[in-house]
VOVODREN-886126 format. One record per residue (C-alpha): x, y, z; residue number from 0; chain; residue in three letters. Coordinates in pm, 1 decimal. Layout:
N
<pt><px>X</px><py>Y</py><pz>Z</pz><num>NUM</num><cadena>A</cadena><residuo>Ala</residuo></pt>
...
***
This chain:
167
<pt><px>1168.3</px><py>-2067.5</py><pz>-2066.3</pz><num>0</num><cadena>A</cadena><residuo>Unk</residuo></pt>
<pt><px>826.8</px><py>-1888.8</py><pz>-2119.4</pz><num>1</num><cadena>A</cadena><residuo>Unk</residuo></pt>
<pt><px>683.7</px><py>-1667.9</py><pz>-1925.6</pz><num>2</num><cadena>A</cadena><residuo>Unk</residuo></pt>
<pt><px>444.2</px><py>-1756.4</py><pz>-1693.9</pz><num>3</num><cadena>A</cadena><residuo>Unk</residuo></pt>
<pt><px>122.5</px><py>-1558.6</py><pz>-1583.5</pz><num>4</num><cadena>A</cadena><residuo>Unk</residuo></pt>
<pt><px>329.3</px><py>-1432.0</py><pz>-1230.6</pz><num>5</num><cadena>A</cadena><residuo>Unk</residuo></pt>
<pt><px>650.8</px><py>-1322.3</py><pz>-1466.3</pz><num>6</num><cadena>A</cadena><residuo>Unk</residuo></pt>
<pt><px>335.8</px><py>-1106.0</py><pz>-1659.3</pz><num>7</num><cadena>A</cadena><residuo>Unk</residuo></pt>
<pt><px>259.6</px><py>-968.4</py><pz>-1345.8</pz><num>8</num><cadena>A</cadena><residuo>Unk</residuo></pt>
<pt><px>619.5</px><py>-922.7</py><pz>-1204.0</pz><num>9</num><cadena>A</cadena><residuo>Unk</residuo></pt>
<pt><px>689.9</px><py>-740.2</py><pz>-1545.4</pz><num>10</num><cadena>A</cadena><residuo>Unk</residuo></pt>
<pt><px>393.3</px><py>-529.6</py><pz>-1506.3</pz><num>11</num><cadena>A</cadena><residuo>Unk</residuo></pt>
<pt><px>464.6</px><py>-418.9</py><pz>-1149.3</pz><num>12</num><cadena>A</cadena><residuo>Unk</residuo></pt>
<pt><px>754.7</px><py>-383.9</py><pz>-1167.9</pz><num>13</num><cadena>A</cadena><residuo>Unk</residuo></pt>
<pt><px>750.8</px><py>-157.7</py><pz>-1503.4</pz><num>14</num><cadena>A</cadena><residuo>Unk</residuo></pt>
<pt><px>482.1</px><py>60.6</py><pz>-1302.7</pz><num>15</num><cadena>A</cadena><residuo>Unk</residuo></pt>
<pt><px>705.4</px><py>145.0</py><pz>-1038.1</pz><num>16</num><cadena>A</cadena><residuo>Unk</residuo></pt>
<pt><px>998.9</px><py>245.0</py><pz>-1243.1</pz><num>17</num><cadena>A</cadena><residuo>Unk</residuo></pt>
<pt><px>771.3</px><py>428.4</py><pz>-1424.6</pz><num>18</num><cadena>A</cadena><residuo>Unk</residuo></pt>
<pt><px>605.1</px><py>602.1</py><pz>-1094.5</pz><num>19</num><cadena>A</cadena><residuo>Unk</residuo></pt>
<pt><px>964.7</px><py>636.9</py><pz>-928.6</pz><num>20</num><cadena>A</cadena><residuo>Unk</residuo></pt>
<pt><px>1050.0</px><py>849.6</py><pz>-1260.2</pz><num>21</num><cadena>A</cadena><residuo>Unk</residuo></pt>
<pt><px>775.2</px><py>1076.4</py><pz>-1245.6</pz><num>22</num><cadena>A</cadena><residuo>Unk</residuo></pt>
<pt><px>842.3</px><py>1135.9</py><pz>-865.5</pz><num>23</num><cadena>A</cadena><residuo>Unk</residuo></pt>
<pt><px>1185.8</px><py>1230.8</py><pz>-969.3</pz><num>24</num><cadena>A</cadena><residuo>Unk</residuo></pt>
<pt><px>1064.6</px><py>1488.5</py><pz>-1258.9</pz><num>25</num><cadena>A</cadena><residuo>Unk</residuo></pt>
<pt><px>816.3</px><py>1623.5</py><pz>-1014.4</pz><num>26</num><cadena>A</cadena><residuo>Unk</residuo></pt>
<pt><px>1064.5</px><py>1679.0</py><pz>-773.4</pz><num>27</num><cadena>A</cadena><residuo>Unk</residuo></pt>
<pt><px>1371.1</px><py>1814.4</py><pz>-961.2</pz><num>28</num><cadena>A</cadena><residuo>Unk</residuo></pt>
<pt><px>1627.4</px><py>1962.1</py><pz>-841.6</pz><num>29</num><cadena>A</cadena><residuo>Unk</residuo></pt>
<pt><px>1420.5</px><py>1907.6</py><pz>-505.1</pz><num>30</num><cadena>A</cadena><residuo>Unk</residuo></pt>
<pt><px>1472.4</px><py>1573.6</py><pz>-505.7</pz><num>31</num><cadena>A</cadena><residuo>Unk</residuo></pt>
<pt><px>1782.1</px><py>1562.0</py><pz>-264.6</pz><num>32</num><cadena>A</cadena><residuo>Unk</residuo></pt>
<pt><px>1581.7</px><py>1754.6</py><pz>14.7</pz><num>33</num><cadena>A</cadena><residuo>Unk</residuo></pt>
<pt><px>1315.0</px><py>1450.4</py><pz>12.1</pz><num>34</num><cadena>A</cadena><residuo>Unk</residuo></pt>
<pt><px>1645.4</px><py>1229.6</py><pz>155.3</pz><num>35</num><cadena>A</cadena><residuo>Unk</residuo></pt>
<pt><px>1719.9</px><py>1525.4</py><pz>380.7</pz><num>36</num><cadena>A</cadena><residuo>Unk</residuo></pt>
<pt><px>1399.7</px><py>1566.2</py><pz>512.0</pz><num>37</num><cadena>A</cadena><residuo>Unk</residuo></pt>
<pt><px>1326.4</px><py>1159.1</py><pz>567.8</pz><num>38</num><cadena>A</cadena><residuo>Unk</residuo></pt>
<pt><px>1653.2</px><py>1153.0</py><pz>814.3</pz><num>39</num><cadena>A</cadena><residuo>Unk</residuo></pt>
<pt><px>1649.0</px><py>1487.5</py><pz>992.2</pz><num>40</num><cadena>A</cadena><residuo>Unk</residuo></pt>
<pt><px>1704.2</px><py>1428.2</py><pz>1302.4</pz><num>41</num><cadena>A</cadena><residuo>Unk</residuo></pt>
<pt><px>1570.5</px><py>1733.3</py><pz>1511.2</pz><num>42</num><cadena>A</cadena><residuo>Unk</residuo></pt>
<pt><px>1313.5</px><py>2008.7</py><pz>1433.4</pz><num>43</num><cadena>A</cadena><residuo>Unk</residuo></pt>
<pt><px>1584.0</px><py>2307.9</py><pz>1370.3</pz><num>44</num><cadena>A</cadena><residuo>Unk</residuo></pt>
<pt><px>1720.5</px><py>2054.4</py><pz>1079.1</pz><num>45</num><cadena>A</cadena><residuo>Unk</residuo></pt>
<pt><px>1419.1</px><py>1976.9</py><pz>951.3</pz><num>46</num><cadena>A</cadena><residuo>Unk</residuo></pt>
<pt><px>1286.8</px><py>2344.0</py><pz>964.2</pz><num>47</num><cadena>A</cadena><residuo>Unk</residuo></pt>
<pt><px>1649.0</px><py>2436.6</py><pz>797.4</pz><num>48</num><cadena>A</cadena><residuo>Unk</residuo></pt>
<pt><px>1615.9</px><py>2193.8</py><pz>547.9</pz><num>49</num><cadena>A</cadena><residuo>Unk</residuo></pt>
<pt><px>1239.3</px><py>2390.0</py><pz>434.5</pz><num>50</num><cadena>A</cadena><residuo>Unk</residuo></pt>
<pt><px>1374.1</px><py>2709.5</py><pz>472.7</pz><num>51</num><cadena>A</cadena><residuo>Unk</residuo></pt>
<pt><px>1682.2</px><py>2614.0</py><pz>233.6</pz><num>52</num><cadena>A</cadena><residuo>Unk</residuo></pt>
<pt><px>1386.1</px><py>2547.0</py><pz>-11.5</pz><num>53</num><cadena>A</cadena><residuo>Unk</residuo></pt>
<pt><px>1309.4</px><py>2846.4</py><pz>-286.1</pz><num>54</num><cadena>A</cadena><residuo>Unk</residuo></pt>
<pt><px>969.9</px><py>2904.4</py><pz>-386.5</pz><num>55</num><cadena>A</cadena><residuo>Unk</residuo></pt>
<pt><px>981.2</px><py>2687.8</py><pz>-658.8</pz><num>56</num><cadena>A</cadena><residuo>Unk</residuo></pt>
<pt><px>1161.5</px><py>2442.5</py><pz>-536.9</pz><num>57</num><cadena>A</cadena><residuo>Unk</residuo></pt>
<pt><px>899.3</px><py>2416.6</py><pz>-239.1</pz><num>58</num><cadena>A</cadena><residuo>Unk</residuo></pt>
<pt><px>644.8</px><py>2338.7</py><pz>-477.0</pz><num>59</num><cadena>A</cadena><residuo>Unk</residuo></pt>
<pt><px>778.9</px><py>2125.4</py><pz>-660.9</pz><num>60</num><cadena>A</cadena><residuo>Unk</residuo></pt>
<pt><px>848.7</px><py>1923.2</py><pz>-305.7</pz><num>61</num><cadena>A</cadena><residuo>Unk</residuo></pt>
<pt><px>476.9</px><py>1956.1</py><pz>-222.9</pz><num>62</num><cadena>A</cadena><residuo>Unk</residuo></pt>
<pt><px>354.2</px><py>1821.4</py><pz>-586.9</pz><num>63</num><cadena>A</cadena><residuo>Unk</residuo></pt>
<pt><px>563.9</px><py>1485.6</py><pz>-556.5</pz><num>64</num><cadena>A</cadena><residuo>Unk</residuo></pt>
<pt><px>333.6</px><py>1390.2</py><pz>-284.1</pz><num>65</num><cadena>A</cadena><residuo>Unk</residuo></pt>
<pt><px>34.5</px><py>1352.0</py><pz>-451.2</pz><num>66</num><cadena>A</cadena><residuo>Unk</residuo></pt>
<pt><px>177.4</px><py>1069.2</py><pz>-654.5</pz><num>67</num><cadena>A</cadena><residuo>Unk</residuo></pt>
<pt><px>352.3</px><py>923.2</py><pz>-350.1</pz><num>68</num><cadena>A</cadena><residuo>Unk</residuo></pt>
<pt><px>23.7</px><py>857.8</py><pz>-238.8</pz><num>69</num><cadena>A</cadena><residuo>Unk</residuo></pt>
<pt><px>17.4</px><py>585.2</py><pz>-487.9</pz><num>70</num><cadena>A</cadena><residuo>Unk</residuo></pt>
<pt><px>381.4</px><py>499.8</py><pz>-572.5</pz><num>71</num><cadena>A</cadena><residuo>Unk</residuo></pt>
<pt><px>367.4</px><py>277.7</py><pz>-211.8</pz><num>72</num><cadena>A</cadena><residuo>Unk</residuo></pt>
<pt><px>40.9</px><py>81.7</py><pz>-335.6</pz><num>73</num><cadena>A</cadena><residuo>Unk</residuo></pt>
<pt><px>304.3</px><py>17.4</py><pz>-628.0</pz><num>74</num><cadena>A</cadena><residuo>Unk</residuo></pt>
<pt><px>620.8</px><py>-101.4</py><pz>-445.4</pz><num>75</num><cadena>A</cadena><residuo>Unk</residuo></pt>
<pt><px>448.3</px><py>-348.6</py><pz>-242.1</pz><num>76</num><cadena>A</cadena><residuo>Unk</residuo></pt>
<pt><px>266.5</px><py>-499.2</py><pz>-492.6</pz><num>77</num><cadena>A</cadena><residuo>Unk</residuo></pt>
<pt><px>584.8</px><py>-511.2</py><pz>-707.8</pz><num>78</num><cadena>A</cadena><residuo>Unk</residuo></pt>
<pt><px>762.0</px><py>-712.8</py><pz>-410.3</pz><num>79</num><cadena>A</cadena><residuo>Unk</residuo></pt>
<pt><px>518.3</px><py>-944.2</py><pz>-282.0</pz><num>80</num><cadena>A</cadena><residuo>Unk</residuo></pt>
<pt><px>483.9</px><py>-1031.8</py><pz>-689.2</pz><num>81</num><cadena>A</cadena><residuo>Unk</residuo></pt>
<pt><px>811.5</px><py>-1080.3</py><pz>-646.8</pz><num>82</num><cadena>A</cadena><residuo>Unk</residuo></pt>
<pt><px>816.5</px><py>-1290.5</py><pz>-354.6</pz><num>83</num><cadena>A</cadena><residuo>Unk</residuo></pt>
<pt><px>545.2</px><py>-1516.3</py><pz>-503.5</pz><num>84</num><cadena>A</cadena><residuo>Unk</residuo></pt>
<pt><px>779.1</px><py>-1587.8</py><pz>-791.7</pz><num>85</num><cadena>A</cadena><residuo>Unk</residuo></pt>
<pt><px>1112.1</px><py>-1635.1</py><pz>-618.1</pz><num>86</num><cadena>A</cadena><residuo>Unk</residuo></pt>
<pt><px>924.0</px><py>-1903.7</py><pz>-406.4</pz><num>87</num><cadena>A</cadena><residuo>Unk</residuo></pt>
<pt><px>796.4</px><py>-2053.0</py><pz>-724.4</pz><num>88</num><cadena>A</cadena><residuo>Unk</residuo></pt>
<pt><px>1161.3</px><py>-2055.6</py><pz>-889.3</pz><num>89</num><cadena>A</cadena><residuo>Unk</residuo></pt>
<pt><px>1340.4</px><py>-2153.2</py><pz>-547.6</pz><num>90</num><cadena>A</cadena><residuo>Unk</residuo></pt>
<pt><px>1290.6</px><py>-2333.8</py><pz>-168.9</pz><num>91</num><cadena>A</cadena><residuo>Unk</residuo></pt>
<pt><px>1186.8</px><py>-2019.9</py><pz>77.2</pz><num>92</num><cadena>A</cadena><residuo>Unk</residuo></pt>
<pt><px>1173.9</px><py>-2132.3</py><pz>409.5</pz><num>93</num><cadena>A</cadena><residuo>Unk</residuo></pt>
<pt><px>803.5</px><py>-2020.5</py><pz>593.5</pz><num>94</num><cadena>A</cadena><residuo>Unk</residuo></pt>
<pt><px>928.3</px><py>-1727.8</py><pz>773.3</pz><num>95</num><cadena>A</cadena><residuo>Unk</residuo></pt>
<pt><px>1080.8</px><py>-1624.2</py><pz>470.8</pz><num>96</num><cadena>A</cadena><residuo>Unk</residuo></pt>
<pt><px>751.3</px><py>-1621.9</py><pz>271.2</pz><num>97</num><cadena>A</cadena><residuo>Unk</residuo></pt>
<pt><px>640.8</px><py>-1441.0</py><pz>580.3</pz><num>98</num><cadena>A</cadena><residuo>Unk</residuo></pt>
<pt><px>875.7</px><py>-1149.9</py><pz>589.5</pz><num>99</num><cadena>A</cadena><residuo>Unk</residuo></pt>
<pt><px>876.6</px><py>-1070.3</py><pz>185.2</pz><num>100</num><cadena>A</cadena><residuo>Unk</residuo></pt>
<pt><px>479.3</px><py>-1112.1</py><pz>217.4</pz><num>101</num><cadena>A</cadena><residuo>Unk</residuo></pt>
<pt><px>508.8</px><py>-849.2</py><pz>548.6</pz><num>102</num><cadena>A</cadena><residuo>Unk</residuo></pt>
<pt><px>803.0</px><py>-645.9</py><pz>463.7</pz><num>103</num><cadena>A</cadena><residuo>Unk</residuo></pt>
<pt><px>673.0</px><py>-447.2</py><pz>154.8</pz><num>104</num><cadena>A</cadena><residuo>Unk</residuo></pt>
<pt><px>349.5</px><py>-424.5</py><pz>316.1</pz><num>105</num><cadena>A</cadena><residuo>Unk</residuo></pt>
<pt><px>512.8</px><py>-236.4</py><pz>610.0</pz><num>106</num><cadena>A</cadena><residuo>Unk</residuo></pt>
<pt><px>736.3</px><py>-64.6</py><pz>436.2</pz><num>107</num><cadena>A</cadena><residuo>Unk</residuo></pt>
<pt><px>423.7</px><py>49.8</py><pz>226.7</pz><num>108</num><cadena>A</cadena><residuo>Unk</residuo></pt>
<pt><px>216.3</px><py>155.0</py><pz>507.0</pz><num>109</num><cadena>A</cadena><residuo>Unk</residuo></pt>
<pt><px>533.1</px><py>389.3</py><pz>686.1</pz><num>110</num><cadena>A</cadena><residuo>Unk</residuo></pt>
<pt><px>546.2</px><py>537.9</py><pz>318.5</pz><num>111</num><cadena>A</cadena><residuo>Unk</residuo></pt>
<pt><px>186.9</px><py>649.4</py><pz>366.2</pz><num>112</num><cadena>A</cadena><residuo>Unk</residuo></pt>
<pt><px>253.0</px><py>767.3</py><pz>729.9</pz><num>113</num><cadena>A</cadena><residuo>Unk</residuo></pt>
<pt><px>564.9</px><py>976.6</py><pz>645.2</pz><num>114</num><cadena>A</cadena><residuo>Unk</residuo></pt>
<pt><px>392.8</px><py>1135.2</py><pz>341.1</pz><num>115</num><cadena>A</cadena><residuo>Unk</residuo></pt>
<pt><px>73.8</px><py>1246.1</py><pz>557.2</pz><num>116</num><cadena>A</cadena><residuo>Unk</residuo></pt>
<pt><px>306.2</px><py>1445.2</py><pz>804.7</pz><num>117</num><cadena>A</cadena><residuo>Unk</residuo></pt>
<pt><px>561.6</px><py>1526.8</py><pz>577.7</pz><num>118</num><cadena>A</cadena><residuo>Unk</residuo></pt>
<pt><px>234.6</px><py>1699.6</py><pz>404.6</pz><num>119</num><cadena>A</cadena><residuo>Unk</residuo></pt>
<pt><px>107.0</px><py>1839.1</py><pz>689.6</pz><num>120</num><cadena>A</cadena><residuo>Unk</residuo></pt>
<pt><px>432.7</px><py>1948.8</py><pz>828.6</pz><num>121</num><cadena>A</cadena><residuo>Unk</residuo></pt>
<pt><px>481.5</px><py>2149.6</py><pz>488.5</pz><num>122</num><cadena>A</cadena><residuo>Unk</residuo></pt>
<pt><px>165.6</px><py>2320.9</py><pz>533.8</pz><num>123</num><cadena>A</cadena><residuo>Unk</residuo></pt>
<pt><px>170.4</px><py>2353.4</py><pz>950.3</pz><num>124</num><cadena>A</cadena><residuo>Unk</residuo></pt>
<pt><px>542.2</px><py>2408.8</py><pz>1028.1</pz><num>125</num><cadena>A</cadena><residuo>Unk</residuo></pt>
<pt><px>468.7</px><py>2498.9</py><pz>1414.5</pz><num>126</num><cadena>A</cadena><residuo>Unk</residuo></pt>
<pt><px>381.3</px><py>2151.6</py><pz>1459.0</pz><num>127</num><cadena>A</cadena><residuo>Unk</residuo></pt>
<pt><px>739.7</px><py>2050.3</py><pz>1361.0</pz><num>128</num><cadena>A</cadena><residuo>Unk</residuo></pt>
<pt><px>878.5</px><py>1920.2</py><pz>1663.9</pz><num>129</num><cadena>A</cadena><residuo>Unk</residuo></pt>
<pt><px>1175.7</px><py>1708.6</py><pz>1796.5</pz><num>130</num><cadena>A</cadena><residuo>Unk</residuo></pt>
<pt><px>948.0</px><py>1453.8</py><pz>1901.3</pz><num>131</num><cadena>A</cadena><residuo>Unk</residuo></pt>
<pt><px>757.2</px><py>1460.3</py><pz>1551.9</pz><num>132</num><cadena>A</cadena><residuo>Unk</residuo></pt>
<pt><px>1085.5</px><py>1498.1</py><pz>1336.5</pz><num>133</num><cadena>A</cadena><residuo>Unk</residuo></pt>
<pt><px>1264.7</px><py>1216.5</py><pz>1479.4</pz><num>134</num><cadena>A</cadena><residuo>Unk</residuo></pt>
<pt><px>970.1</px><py>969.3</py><pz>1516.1</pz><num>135</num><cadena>A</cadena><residuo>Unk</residuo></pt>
<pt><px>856.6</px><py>1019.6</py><pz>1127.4</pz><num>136</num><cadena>A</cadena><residuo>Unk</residuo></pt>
<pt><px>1197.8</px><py>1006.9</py><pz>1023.7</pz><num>137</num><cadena>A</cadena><residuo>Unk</residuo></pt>
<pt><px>1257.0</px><py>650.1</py><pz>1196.5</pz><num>138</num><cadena>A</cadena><residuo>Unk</residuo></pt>
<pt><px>943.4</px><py>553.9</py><pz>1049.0</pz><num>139</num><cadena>A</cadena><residuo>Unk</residuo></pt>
<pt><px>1121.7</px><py>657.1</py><pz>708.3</pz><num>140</num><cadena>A</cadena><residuo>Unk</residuo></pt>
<pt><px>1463.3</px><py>498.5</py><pz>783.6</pz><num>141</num><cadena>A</cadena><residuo>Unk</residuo></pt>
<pt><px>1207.7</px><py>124.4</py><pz>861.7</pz><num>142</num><cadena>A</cadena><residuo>Unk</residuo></pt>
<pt><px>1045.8</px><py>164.1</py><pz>560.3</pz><num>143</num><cadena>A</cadena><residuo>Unk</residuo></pt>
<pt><px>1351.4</px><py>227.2</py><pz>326.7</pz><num>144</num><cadena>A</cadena><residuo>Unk</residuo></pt>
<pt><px>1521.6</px><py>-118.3</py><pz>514.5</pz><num>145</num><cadena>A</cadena><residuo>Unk</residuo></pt>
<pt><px>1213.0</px><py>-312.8</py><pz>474.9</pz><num>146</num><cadena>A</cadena><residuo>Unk</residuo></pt>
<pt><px>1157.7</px><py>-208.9</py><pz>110.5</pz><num>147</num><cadena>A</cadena><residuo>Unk</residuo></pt>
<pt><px>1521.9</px><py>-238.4</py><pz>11.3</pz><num>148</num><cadena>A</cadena><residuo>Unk</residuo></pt>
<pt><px>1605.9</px><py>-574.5</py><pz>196.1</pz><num>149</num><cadena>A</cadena><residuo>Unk</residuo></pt>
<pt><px>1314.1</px><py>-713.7</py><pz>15.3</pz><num>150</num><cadena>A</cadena><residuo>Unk</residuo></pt>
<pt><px>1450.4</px><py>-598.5</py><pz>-283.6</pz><num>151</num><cadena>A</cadena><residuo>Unk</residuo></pt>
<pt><px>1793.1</px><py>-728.7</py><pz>-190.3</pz><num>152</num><cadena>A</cadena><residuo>Unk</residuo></pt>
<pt><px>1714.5</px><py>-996.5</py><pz>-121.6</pz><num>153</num><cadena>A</cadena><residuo>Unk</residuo></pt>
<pt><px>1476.7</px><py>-1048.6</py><pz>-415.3</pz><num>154</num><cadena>A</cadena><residuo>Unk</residuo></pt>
<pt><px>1750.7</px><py>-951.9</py><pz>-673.5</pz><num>155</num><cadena>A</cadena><residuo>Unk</residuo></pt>
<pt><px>2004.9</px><py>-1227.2</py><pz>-508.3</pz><num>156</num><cadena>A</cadena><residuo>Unk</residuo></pt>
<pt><px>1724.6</px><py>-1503.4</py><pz>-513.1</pz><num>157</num><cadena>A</cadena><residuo>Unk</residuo></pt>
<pt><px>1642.7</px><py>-1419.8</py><pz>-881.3</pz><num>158</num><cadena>A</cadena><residuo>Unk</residuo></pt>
<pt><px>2043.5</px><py>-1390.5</py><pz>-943.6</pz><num>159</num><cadena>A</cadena><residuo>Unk</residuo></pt>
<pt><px>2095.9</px><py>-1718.4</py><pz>-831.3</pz><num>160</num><cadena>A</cadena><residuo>Unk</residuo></pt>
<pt><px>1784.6</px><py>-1893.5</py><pz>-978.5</pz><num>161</num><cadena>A</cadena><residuo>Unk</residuo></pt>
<pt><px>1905.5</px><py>-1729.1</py><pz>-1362.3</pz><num>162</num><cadena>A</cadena><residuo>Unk</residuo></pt>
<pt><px>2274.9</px><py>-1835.1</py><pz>-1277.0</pz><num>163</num><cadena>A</cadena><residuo>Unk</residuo></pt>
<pt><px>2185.2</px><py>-2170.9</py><pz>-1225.2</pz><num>164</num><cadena>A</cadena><residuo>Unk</residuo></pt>
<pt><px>1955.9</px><py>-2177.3</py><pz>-1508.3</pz><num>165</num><cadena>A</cadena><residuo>Unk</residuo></pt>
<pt><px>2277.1</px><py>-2120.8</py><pz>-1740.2</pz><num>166</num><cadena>A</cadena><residuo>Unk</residuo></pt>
***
């Protein structure tokens, strides 16, 4: 089976976000468990704990991985919905399908952006960190990780099944 012009695309995406997921990570280092931490805190005295657990160096290497996490969203959903177009061309989707793969990476996407602003700002402004702030951004983090890893769950079993049957 050749690949088609979408497949090109897919490919493409899909390399850039591995590729933008790994440079997150080395940014990060040994940092990169507090991003987890910090996305599902669930009151200001956690969150505040989970900074104040952070060295020096470890804090700025948690404040440089936002820069590129300004794009690596931009990345994901444009990955997915790629992905979405494809699956539909391989396999039936029903419309409200289509719907939520076209809507769930872009939602995901735009809580991605939201988190990083106040997780940036909180960083820099830690007397704004608040119950009310903590546990809002981090359900806004907990949506966006379900919406961007059902899509891709449910990608990966819709592309399993289309190459299984293709066999």
């Amino acid at each position: 089976m050749a690949l088609t012009s979408l497949d090109r695309k897919l490919l493409g995406w899909s390399a850039a976000f591995v590729i933008s997921q790994a440079n997150i990570a080395r940014l990060l280092g040994p940092a990169a468990p507090r991003v987890a931490e910090i996305q599902t805190a669930r009151s200001a005295r956690d969150y505040t704990a989970i900074l104040d657990g952070m060295d020096a160096t470890e804090t700025a290497r948690y404040r440089s991985h936002y820069y590129p996490d300004f794009v690596h969203p931009a990345i994901y959903a444009v990955a997915l919905r790629t992905g979405a177009r494809r699956l539909a061309e391989l396999t039936p989707l029903s419309p409200t399908t289509r719907k939520m793969l076209a809507a769930a990476p872009v939602v995901a996407a735009a809580g991605d952006y939201v988190e990083n602003v106040v997780g940036l700002h909180l960083l820099t402004h830690r007397e704004h960190i608040t119950d009310a702030t903590v546990r809002a951004t981090s359900a806004v983090s907990i949506t966006k990780w379900v919406l961007a890893l059902g899509s891709l769950a449910y990608l990966s079993q819709g592309f399993v099944r289309v190459w299984a049957r293709g066999r």
